[in-house]
C-alpha positions in Angstrom: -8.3 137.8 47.0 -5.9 138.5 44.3 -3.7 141.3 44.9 -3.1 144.0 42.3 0.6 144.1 42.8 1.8 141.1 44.0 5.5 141.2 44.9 5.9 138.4 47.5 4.9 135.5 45.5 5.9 134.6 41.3 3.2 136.5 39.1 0.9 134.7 37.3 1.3 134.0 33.7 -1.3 136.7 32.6 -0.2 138.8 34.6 3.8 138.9 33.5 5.3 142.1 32.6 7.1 142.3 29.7 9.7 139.1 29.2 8.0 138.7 25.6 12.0 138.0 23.9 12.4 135.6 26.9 9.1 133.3 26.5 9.9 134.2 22.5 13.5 132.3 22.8 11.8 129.8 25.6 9.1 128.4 23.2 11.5 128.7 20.5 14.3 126.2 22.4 11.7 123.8 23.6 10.2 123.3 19.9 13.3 122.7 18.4 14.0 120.4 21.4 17.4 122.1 22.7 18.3 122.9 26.5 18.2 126.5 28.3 20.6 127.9 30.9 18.9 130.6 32.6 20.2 132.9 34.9 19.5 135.5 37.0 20.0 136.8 41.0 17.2 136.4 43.2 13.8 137.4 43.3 14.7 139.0 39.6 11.7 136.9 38.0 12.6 133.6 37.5 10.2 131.5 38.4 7.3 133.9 37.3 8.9 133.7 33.7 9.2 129.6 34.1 5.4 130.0 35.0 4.5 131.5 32.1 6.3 129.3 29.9 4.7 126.0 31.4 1.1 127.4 30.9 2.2 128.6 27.2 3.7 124.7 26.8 0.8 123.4 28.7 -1.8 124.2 26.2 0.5 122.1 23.8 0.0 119.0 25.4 3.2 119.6 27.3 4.2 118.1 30.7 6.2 120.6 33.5 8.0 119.2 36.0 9.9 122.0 38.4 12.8 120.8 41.1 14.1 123.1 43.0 17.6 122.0 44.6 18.4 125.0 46.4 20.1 123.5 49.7 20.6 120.2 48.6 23.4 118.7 50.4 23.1 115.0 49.2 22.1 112.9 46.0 19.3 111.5 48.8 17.6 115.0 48.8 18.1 115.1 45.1 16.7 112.5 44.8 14.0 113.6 47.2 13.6 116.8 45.3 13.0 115.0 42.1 10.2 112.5 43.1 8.7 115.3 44.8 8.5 117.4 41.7 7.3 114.3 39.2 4.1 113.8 42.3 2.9 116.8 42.2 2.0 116.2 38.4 -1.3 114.1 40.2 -0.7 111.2 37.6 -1.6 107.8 39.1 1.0 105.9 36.4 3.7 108.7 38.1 2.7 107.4 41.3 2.2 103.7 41.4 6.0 104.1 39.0 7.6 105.6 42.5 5.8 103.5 44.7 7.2 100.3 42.8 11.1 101.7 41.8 10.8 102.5 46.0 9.6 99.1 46.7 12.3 97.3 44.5 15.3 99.4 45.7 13.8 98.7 49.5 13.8 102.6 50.0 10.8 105.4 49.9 11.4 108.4 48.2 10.4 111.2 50.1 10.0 115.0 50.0 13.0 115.0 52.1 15.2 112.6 50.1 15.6 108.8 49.9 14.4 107.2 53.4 13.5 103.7 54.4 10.5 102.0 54.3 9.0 99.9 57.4 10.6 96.5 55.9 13.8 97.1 55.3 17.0 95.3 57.5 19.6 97.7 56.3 19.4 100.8 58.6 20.2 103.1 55.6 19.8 103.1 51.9 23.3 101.8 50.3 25.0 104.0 47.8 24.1 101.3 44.9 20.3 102.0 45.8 20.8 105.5 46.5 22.5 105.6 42.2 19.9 103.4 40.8 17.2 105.5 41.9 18.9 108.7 40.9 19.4 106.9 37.1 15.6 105.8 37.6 14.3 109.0 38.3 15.8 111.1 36.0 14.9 108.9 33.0 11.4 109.3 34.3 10.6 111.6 31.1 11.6 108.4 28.5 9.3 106.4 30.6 6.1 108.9 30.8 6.7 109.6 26.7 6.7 105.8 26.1 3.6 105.4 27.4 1.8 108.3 26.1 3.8 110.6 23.8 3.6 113.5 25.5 7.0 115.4 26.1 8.5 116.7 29.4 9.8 120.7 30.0 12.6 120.0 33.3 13.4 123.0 35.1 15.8 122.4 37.5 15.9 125.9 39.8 19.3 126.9 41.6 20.7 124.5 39.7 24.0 125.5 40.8 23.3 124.4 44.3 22.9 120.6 42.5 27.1 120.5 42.8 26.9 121.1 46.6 25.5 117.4 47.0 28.2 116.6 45.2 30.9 117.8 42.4 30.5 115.1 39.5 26.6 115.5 39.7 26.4 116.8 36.9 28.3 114.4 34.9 25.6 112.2 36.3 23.0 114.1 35.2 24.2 114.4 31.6 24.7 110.6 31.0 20.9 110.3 31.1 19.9 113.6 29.8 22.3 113.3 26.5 19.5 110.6 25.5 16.5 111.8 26.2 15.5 113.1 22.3 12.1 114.2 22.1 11.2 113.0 25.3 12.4 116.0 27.4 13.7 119.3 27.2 15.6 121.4 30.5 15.9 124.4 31.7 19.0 125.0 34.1 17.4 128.0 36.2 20.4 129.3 38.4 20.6 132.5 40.7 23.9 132.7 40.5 24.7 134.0 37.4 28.8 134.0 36.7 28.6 129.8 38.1 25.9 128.8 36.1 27.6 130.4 33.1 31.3 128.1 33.6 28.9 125.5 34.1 28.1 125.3 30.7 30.9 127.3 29.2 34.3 125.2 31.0 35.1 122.7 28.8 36.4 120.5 31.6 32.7 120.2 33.0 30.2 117.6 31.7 27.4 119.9 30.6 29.7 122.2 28.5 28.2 123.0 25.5 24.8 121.6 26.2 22.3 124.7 26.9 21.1 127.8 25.0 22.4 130.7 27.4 19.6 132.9 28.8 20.1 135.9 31.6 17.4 137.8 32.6 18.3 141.5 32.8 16.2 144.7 33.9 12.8 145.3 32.8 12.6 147.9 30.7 11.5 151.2 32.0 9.3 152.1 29.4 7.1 148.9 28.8 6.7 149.2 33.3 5.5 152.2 33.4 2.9 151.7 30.7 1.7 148.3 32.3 1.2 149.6 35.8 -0.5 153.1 34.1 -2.8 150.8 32.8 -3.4 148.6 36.1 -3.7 151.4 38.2 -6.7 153.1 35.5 -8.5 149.6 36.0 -8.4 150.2 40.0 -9.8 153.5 39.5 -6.9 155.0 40.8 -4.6 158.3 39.5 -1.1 157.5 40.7 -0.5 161.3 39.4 3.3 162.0 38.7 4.6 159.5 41.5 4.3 156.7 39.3 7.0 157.7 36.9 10.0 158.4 39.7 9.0 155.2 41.4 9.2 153.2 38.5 12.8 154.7 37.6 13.8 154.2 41.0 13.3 150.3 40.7 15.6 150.4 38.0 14.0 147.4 36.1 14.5 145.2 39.4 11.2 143.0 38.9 10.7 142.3 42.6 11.3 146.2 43.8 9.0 147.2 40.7 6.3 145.5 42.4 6.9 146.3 46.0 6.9 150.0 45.2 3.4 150.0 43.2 2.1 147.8 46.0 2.9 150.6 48.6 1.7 153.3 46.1 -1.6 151.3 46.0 -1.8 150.8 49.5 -1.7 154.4 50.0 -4.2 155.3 47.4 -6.9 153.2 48.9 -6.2 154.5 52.2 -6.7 157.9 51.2 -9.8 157.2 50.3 -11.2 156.7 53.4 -9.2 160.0 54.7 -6.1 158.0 56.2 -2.6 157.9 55.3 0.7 155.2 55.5 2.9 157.8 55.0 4.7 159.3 58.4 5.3 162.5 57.4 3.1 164.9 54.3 -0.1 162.7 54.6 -0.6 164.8 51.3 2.2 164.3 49.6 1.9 164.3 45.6 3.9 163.9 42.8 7.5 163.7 43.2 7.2 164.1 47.3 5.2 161.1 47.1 7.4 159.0 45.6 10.1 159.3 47.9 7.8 158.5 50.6 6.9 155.6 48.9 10.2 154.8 48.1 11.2 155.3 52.4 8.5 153.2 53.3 10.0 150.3 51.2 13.3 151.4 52.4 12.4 150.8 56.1 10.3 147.7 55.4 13.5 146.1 54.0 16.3 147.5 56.0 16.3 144.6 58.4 16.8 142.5 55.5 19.5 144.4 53.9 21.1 144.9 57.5 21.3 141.3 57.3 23.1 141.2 54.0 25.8 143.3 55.5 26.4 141.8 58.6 26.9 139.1 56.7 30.2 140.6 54.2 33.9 140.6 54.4 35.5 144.3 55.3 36.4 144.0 51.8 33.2 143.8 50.3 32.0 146.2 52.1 34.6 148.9 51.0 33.8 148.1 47.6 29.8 148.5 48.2 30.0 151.6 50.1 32.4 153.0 47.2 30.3 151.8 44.9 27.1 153.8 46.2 29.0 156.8 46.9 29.7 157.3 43.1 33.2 156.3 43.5 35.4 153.7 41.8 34.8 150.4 43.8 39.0 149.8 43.0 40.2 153.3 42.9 42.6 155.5 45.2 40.1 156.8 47.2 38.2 153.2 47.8 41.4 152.3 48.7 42.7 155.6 51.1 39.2 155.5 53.1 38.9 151.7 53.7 42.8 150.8 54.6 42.8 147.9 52.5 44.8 147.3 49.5 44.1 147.9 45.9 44.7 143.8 45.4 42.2 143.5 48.2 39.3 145.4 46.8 39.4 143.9 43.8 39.7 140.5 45.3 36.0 141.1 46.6 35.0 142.8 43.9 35.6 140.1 41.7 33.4 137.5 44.2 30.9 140.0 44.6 30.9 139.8 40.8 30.9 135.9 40.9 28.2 135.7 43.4 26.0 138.0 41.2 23.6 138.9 43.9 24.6 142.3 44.8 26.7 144.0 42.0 26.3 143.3 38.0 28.3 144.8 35.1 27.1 146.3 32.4 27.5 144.9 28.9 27.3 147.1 26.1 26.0 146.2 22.6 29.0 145.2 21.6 29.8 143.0 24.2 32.5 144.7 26.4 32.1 145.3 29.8 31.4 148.1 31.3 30.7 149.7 35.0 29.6 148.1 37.6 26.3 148.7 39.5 23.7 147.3 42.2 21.1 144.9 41.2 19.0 146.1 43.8 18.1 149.8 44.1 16.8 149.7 47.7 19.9 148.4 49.0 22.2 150.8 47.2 19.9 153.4 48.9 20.5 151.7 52.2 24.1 151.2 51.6 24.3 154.6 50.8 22.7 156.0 54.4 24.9 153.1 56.2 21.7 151.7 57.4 20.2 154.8 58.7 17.1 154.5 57.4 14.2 157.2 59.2 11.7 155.2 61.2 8.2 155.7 60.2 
């Protein structure tokens, strides 16, 4: 069964909130043939936004391939990523073109990289083989459009993972893509926002220059709140004056958006039937209700965000906990209550800045920068309570 507020999985195409500007400058970049870099932290929309922009391209006798190298330690698993991505297009002449480039090299290309096949002497795949199918494979787009004319959209997602299997990859990448033409266009999907952008911006790095930049930021409030008015009135349901808080609560954050109206939902229905999820007002309206909507996402995702924070540096944490506390993640009194120096704090806050996962800054119109603030509003709440979240 469909679910009304999906928040676990990318949304489908029709049912994409806002993004319009994005899929705009998408469609735009893919007719005039030119290369997107888009970035954005985790779980911010990405992939739903790639969705939607294949089906869009696919009713224009467009082909989408999508490889995902998050985790790829090796140009084997790249390589494996890629063949992956080009079979799951169903195309026999994609197909029998693997089977034979796997036969020739005396490898098979696998979901999990480039293996051997039962023939083989060699007990691994040489380096030469390992190259000449990477060359092979991503001039798989010339071959398809030789054959039938029908372009290619790339998207390769975490992109910036790609350099983990090794540093001149994407020179590698580059020497084939620079002549692709009409035959392909890419997206560089990356969830790491300030390394995709010296990526492309460095001019010591092969791909500088060679993408349209592209970051994702917040939903806007407004065009939410209108969107999930209007799903709700399909359900039949009144969301009353909780729908409004919750929504500003998520702070644009597409994932948290979702979650929340998912757990208002939830509730709704239940109500109906004279139950309640909530642990304390089962009656709970308006504003009341949305903060225990808001606490019951807060303790469904406090493991997870207890997680996160296990995980930092002292330093980082300093600057998170100032940070929620309304106070200058740098300043004198960041620096009095954690012990750690001035040079320190800024130190993390410049890889928390780098890592763009936790903390973004905001750019004005102009273009200078301004204060810093959490990507995600549940874990600024949790950060906030140190991780004592009430138990339901």
């Amino acid at each position: 069964m469909e679910r009304a507020f999906p928040f676990e999985t990318p949304i489908a195409s029709d049912a994409l909130i806002d993004r319009r500007e994005e899929l705009e400058r998408l469609h735009l970049a893919a007719a005039d043939g030119a290369h997107v870099r888009l970035a954005g932290p985790r779980r911010y929309g990405k992939t739903s936004l790639l969705l939607a922009h294949a089906h869009h391209l696919g009713q224009s006798n467009w082909r989408t391939v999508h490889v995902d190298f998050y985790g790829v330690t090796s140009l084997a698993e790249v390589c494996g990523r890629i063949a992956s991505a080009y079979s799951r297009l169903r195309d026999n002449r994609v197909r029998a073109h693997l089977d034979a480039l796997g036969a020739r090299l005396g490898v098979s290309l696998t979901t999990s990289g480039v293996g051997l096949t039962l023939g083989p002497r060699h007990p691994q795949p040489s380096t030469d083989s390992t190259l000449t199918a990477a060359a092979e494979l991503l001039d798989l787009p010339v071959k398809l459009f030789e054959k039938d004319r029908q372009p290619t959209l790339v998207v390769f997602d975490e992109f910036q993972d790609l350099l983990s299997a090794g540093s001149t990859l994407d020179g590698l990448l580059r020497s084939h893509v620079q002549y692709h033409g009409d035959a392909a266009t890419y997206i560089y999907a990356g969830s790491q926002p300030s390394l995709m952008r010296r990526l492309f911006t460095d001019r010591e790095r092969p791909l500088y220059g060679q993408a349209e930049p592209l970051d994702l930021a917040p939903l806007p409030i407004d065009d939410v709140l209108i969107e999930l008015a209007e799903r709700f009135l399909a359900l039949d349901e009144d969301p009353g004056e909780a729908l409004a808080p919750l929504v500003a609560a998520a702070a644009g954050h597409p994932q948290r958006t979702m979650l929340l109206a998912h757990l208002l939902h939830r509730e709704l229905g239940v109500r109906r039937s004279g139950g309640t999820t909530l642990p304390g007002d089962a009656h709970a309206e308006g504003l009341a209700l949305a903060e225990a909507i808001f606490g019951l996402a807060l303790g469904q995702t406090t493991e997870a965000h207890q997680g996160i924070w296990d995980g930092l540096s002292a330093g980082k944490k300093a600057v998170l906990a100032a940070l929620a506390d309304g106070l200058r993640p740098t300043g004198s009194r960041a620096t009095e209550r954690s012990g750690l120096t001035r040079a320190a704090l800024q130190s993390a806050l410049r890889e928390l800045g780098r890592e763009g996962q936790h903390v973004s800054r905001i750019v004005t119109d102009a273009g200078a920068s301004g204060d810093w603030h959490y990507i995600d509003p549940l874990f600024a709440k949790w950060v906030t309570l140190r991780g004592h979240v009430p138990r339901g």
